[in-house]
C-alpha positions in Angstrom: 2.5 0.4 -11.4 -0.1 2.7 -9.7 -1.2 2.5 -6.1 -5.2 3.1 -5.5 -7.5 2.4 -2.6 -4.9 4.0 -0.4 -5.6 3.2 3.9 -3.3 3.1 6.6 -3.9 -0.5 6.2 -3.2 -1.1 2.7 -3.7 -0.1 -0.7 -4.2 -2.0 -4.3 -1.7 -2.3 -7.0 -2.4 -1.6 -10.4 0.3 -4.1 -11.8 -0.5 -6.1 -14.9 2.3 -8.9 -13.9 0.9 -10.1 -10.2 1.9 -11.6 -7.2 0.2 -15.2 -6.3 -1.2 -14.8 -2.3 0.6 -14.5 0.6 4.2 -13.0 -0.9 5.2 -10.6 1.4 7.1 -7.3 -0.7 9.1 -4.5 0.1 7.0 -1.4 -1.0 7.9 2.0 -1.4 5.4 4.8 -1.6 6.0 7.9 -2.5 3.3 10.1 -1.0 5.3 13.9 -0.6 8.0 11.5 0.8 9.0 8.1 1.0 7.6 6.0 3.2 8.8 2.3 3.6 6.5 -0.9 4.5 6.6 -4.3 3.9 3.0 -5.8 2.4 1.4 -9.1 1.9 -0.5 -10.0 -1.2 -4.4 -10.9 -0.2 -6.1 -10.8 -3.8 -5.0 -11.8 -7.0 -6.8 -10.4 -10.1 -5.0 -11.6 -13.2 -3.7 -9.3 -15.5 -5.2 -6.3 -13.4 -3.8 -6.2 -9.7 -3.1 -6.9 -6.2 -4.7 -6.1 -3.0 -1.9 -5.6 -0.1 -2.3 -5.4 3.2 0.5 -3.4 5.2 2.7 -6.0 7.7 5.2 -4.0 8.9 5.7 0.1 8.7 8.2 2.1 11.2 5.8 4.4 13.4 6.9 7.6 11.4 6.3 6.6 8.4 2.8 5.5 9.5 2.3 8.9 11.1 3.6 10.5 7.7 1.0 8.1 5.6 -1.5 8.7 8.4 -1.1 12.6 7.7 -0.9 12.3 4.1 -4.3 10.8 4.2 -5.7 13.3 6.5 -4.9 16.2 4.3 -5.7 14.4 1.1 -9.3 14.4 2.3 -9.0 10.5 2.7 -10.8 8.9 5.7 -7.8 7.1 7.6 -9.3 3.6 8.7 
């Protein structure tokens, strides 16, 4: 699977085997480290993906995916 639309508040999943709405998963990103968060499932596209929205993320890890968005030239929303 393959992350894109990457924000401090959540990212999409490439995944061709989705997750109905509102399950909550245990991610793991790997982004220069790993960094931890647990996700809820907000869109379903069949066969395509999942839009997640970030629940729960230990304040250094979202300083970590904070700077890896900074320095990637991402604009951290």
């Amino acid at each position: 699977s393959a992350t894109a639309d990457l924000s401090i508040g959540g990212c999409y999943l490439r995944i061709m085997f989705t997750f109905p709405i509102g399950t909550v998963l245990d991610v793991n990103l790997q982004i220069g480290r790993q960094v931890r968060t647990k996700a809820v499932v907000v869109t379903q596209d069949i066969k395509i993906g999942n839009g997640l929205k970030f629940i729960e993320m230990s304040p250094e890890d979202k300083e970590a995916l904070r700077n890896y968005l900074d320095s990637d030239g991402h604009a951290a929303t």
